[in-house]
C-alpha positions, 0 to 999 in steps of 0.5 A, a space after each residue: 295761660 295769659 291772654 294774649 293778643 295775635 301780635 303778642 303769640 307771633 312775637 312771643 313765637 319769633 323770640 323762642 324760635 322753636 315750635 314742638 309739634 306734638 303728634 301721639 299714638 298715646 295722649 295719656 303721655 301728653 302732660 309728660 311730653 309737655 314738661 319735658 320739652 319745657 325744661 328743655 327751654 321750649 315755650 311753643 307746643 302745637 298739638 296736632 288734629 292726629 292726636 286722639 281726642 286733640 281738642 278735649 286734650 287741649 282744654 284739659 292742657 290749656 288752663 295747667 300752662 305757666 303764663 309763659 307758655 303758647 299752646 296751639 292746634 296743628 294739622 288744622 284743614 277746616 274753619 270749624 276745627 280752627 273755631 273749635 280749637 281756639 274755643 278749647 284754648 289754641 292760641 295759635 292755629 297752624 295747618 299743613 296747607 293754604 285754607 283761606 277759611 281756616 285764616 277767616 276763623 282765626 281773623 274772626 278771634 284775633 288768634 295767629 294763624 300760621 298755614 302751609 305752603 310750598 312754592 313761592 307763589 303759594 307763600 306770598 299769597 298766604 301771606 297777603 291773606 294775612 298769615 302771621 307766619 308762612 309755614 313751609 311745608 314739606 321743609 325736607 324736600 327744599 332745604 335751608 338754601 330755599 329759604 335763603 332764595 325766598 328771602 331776597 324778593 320776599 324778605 318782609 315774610 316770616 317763614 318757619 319751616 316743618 319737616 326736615 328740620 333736625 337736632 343739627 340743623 335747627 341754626 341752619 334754617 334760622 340762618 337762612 331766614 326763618 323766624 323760628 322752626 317746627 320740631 316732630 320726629 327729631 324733638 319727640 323721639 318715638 322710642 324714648 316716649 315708649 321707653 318712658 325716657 323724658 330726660 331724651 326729649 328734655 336733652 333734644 329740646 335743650 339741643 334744638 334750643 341751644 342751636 337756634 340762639 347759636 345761629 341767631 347770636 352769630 347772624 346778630 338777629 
């Protein structure tokens, strides 16, 4: 992969606008995953800390990548594993709640940080913490109108939300603000990868995609 600054990795992720969230039982499909997703037009991928072995698979992940491609570390609590991924080659570091250690570690290698957040007050102050971009996080529970709210007396925060986010409603969410969406479950069904059916993801990938350009040609972003 190509070496890039933390504004080229945030813009990089606003111009794609999806980000696969990686999370498996059996990191020996990883390689495939990847690729399938990539056909599809996805160029984000976060492996998250609950993969088996996440680091190591990043390592090995990270120096095979096009130069087109961002690979970073979710699930990230803890400034020593944010220190670690990016050593094995995370070029983004996303967490499922507000550590400010976590924002330290990534500031210290000018590396994109994206934390989660819930409420609104929690949202600005990662934000005035120097998150890149605010992840929301359990997006299910809020919804697309949340982000519309949000975006009123915050609309200088790039949000991006995790959770609820679906093959359907991907443009929804790009509508209502976010800069781009964290895609798990909906991407990455759990059957096809067991059935070993990698064109299912690549579809779901060219759906998502495809949903996501769709809303911003409409909204003219």
């Amino acid at each position: 992969m190509t070496p890039r600054t933390r504004p080229d990795v945030v813009r990089a992720i606003e111009a794609g606008g999806v980000v696969a969230v990686i999370r498996l039982k059996q990191p020996d499909r990883l390689r495939a995953i990847v690729d399938a997703v990539a056909e599809g037009g996805v160029r984000a991928l976060e492996v998250t800390m609950t993969v088996p072995g996440a680091i190591d698979l990043i390592a090995a992940l990270a120096p095979s990548l096009p130069p087109e491609f961002l690979l970073g570390a979710g699930t990230v609590v803890d400034g020593d594993t944010a220190r670690r991924a990016i050593a094995a080659g995370a070029q983004f570091v996303v967490g499922p709640v507000f550590r400010p250690e976590v924002l330290a570690a990534c500031h210290e290698r000018d590396v994109a940080v994206m934390p989660g957040c819930f409420s609104p007050t929690e949202i600005l102050e990662a934000w005035d913490a120097g998150a890149d971009i605010v992840k929301v996080f359990p997006a299910t529970v809020l919804g697309p109108a949340f982000f519309k709210d949000l975006r009123g007396p915050l609309p200088h925060v790039k949000l991006m939300p995790t959770g609820g986010v679906t093959l359907d409603n991907a443009g929804d969410w790009i509508r209502a603000g976010a800069v781009a969406v964290g895609v798990g479950t909906a991407l990455l069904d759990a059957k096809a990868i067991a059935a070993g059916d990698y064109g299912m993801i690549t579809a779901n990938a060219r759906r998502i995609v495809a949903g996501v350009r769709a809303a911003r040609e409409g909204s003219g972003r």
